[in-house]
DSSP file (Angstrom, degrees, kcal/mol; ACC not computed):
  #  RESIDUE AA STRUCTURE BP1 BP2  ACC     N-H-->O    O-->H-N    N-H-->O    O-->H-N    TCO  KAPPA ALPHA  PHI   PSI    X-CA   Y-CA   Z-CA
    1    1 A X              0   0    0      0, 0.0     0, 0.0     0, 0.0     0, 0.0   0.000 360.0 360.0 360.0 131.9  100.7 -109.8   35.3
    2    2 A X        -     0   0    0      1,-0.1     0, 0.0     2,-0.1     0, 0.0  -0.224 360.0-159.8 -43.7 127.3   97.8 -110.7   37.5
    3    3 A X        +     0   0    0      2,-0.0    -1,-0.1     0, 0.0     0, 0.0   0.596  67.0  97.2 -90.8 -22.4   94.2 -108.9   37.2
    4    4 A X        -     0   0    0      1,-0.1     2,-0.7     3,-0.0    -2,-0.1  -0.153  60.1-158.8 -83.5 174.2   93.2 -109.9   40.5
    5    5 A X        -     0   0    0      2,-0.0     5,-0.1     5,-0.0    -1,-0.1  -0.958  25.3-121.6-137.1 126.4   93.6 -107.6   43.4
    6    6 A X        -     0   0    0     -2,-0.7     0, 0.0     1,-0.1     0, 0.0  -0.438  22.6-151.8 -68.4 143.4   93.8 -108.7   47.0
    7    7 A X  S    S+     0   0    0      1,-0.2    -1,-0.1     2,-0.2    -2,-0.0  -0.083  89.8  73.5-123.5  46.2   90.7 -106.6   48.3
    8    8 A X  S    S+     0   0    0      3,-0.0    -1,-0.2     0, 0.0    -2,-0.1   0.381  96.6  62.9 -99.7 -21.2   92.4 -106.4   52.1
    9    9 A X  S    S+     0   0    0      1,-0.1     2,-0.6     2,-0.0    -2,-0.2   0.516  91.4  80.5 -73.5 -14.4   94.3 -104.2   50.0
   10   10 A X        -     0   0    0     -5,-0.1     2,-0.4     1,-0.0    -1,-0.1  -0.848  65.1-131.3-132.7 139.2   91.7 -101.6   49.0
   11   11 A X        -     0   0    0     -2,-0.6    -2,-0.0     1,-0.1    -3,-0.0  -0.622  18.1-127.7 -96.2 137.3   90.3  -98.8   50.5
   12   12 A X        +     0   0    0     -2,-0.4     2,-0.3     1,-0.0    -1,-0.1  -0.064  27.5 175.7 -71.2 147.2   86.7  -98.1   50.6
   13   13 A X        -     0   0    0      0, 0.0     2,-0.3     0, 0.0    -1,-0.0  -0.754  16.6-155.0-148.3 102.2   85.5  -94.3   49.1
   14   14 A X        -     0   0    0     -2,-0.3     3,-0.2     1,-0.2     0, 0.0  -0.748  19.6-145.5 -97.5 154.9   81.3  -93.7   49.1
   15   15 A X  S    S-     0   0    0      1,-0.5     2,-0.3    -2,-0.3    -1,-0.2   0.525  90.4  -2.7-127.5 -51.2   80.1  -91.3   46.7
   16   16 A X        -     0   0    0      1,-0.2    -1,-0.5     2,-0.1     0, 0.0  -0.964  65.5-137.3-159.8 142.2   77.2  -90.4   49.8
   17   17 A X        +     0   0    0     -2,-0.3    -1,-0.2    -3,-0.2    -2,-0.0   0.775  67.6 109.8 -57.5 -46.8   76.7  -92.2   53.3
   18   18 A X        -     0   0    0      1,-0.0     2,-0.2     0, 0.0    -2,-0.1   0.124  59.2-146.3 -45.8 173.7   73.1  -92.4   53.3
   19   19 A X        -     0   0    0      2,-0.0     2,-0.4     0, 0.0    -2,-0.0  -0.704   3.9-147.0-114.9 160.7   71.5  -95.7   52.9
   20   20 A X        -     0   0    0     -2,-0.2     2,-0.3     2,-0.1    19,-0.0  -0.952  26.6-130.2-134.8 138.5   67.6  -96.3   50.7
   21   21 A X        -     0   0    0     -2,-0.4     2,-0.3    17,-0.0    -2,-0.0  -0.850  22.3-156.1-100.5 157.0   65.8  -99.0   52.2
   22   22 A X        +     0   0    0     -2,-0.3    18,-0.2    18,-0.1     3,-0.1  -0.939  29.8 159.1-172.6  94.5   64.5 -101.8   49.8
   23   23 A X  S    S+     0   0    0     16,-0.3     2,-0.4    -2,-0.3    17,-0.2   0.469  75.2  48.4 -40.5 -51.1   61.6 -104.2   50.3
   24   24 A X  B     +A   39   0A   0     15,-2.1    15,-1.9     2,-0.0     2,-0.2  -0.888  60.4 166.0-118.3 149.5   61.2 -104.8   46.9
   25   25 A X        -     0   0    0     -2,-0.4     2,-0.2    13,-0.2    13,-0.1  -0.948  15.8-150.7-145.4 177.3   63.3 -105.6   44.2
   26   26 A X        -     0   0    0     -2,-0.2     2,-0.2    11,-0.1    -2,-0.0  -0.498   5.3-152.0-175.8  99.5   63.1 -106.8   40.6
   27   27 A X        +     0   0    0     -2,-0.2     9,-0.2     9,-0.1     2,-0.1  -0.558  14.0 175.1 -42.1  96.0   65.3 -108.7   38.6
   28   28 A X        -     0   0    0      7,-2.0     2,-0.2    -2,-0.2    -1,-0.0  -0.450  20.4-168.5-106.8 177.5   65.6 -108.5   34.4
   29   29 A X        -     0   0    0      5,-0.2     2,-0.2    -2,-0.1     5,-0.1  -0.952  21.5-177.3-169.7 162.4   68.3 -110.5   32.5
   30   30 A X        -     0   0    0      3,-0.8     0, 0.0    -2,-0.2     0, 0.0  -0.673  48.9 -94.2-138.5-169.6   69.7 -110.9   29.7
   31   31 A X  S    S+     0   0    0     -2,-0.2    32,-0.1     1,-0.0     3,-0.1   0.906 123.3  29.7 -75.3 -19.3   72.4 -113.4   28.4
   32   32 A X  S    S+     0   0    0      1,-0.2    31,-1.3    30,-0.1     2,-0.2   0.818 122.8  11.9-116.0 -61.7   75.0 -110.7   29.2
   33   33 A X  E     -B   62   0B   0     29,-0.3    -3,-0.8    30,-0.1     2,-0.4  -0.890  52.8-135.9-134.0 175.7   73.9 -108.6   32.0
   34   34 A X  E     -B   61   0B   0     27,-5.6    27,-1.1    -2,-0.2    -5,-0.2  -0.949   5.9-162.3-117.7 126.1   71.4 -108.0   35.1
   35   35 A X  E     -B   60   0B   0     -2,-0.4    -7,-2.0    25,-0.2     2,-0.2  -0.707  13.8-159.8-138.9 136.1   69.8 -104.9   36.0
   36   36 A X  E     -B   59   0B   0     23,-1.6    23,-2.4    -9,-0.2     2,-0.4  -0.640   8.1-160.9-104.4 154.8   68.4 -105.1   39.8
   37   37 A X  E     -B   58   0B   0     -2,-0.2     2,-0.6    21,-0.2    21,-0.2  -0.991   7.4-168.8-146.0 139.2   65.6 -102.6   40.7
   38   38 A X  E     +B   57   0B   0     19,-2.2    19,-2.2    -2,-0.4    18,-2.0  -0.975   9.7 175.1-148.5 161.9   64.7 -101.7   44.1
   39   39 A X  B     -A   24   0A   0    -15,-1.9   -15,-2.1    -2,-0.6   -16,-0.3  -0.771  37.2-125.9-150.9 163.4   62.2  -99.9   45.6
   40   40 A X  S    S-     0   0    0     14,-0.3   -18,-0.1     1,-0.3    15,-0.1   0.163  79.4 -69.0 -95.8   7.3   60.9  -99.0   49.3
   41   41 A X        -     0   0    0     13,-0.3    -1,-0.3   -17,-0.2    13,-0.2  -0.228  60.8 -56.7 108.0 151.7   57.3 -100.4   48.5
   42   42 A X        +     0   0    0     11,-0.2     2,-0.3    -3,-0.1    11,-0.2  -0.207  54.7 171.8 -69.1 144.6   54.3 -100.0   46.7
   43   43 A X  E     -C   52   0C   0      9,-1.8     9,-1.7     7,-0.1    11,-0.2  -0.901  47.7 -80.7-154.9 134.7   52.2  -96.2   47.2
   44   44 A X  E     -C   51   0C   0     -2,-0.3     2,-0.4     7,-0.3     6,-0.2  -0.151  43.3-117.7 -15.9 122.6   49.5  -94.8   45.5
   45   45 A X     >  -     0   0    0      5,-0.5     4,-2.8     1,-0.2    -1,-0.1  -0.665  35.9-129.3 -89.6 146.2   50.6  -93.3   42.3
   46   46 A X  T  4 S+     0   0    0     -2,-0.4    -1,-0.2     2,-0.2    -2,-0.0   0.780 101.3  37.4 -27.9 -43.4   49.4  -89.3   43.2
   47   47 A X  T  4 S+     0   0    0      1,-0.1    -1,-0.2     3,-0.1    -2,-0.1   0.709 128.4  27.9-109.9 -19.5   47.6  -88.6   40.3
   48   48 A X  T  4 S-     0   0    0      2,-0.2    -2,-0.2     1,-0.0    -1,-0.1   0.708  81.6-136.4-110.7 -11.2   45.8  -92.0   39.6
   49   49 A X     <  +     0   0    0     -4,-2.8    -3,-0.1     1,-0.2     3,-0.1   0.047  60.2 131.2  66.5 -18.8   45.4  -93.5   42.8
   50   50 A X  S    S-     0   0    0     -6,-0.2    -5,-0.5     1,-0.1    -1,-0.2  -0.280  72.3 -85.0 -84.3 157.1   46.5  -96.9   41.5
   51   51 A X  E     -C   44   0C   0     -7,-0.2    -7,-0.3    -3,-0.1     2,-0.2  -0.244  54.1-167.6 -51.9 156.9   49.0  -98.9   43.2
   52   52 A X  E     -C   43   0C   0     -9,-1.7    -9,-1.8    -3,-0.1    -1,-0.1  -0.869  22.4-155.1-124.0 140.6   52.7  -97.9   42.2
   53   53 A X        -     0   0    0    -11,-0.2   -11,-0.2    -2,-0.2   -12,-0.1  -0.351  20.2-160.7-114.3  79.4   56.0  -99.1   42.6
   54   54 A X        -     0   0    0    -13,-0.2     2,-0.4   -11,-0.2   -13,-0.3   0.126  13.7-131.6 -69.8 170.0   58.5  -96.5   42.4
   55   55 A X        +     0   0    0      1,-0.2   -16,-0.2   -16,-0.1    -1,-0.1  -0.901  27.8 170.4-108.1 121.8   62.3  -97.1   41.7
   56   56 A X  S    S+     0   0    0    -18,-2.0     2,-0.4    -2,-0.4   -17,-0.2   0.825  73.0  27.1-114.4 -43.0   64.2  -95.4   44.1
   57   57 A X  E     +B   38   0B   0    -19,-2.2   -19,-2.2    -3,-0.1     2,-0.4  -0.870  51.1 179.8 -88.9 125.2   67.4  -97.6   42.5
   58   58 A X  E     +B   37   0B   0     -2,-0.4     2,-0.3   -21,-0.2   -21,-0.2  -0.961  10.2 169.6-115.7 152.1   68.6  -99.3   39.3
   59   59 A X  E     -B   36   0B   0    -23,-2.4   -23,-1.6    -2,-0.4     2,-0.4  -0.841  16.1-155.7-158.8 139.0   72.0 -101.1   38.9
   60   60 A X  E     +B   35   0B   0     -2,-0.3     2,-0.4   -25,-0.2   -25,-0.2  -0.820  16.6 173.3-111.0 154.9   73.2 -103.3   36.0
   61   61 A X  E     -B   34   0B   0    -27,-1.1   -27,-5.6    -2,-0.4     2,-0.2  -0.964  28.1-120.0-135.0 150.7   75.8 -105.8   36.5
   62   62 A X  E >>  -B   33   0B   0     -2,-0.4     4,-1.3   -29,-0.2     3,-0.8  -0.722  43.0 -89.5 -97.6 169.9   77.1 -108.5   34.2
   63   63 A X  H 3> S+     0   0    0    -31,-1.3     4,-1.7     1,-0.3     3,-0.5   0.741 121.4  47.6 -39.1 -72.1   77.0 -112.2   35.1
   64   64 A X  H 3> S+     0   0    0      1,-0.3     4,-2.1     2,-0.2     5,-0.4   0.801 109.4  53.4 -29.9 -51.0   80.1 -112.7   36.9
   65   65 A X  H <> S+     0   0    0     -3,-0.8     4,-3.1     1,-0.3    -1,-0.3   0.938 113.0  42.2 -55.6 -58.3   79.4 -109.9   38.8
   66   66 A X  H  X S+     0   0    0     -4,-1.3     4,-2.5    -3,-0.5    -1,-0.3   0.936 111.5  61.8 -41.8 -49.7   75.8 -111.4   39.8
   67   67 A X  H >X S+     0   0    0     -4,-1.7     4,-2.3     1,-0.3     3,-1.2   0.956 105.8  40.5 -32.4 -85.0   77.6 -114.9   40.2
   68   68 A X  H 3X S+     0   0    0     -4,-2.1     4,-2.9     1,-0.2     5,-0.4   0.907 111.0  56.7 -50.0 -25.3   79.9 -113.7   43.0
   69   69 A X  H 3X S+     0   0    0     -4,-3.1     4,-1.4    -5,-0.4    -1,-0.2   0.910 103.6  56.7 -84.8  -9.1   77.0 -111.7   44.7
   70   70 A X  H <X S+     0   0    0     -4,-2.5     4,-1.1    -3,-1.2     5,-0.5   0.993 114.7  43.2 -17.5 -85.0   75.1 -115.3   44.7
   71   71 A X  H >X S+     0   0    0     -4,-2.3     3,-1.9     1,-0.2     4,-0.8   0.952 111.3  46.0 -43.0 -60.9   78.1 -116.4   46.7
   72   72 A X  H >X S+     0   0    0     -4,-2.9     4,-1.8    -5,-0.3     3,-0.6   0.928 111.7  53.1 -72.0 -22.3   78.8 -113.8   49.0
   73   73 A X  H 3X S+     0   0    0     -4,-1.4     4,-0.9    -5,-0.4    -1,-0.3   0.683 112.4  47.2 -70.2  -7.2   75.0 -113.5   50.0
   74   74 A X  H << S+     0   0    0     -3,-1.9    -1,-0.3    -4,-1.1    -2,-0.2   0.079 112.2  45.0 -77.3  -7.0   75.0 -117.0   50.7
   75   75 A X  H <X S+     0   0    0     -4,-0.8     4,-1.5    -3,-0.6    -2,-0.2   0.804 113.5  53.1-112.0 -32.3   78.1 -116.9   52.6
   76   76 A X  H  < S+     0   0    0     -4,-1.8    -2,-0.2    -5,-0.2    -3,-0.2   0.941 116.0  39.7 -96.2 -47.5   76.6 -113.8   54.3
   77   77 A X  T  < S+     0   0    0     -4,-0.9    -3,-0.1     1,-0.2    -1,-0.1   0.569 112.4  53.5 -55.2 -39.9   73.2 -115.9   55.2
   78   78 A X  T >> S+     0   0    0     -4,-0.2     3,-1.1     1,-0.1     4,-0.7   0.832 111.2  50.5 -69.0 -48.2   75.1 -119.1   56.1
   79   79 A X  T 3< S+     0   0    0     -4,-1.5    -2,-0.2     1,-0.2    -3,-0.1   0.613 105.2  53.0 -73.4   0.5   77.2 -116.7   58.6
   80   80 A X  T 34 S+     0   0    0     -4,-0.1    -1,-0.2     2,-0.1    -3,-0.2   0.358 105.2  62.7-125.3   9.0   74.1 -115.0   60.4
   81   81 A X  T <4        0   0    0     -3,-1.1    -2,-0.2     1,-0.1    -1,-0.1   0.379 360.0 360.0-107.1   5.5   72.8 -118.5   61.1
   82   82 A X     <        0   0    0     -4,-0.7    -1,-0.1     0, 0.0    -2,-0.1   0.617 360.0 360.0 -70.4 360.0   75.1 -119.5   63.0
């Protein structure tokens, strides 16, 4: 039996509609996986004044998973210059 799954086949289900907008990001690795971090931009931390970047996101993914989102943002980037 087949792991892959036609994904015309599958229906989307969000956890919450909003959206975070995300200026910044910042990329660790490992051999194994990647943890993205994104943020809305750098603020004044409150209590120190000094610049901050908070993390309004984290998400770790393992290579593959980073691979294919390589591709499809390239495929997404190649399609909006046309």
């Amino acid at each position: 039996m087949s792991d892959h799954v036609d994904s015309s086949q599958i229906n989307l289900q969000y956890e919450s509609l909003s959206a975070l907008y995300a200026s910044q990001s910042i990329i660790s690795a490992t051999s194994d996986e990647f943890m993205l971090e994104f943020s809305s931009g750098v603020i004044a931390d409150p209590q120190t004044g000094n610049p901050c970047l908070p993390i309004h996101t984290r998400i770790a993914m393992p290579r593959a998973g980073i691979e294919r989102l390589h591709l499809l943002l390239g495929q997404a980037l190649e399609d909006e210059d046309e």
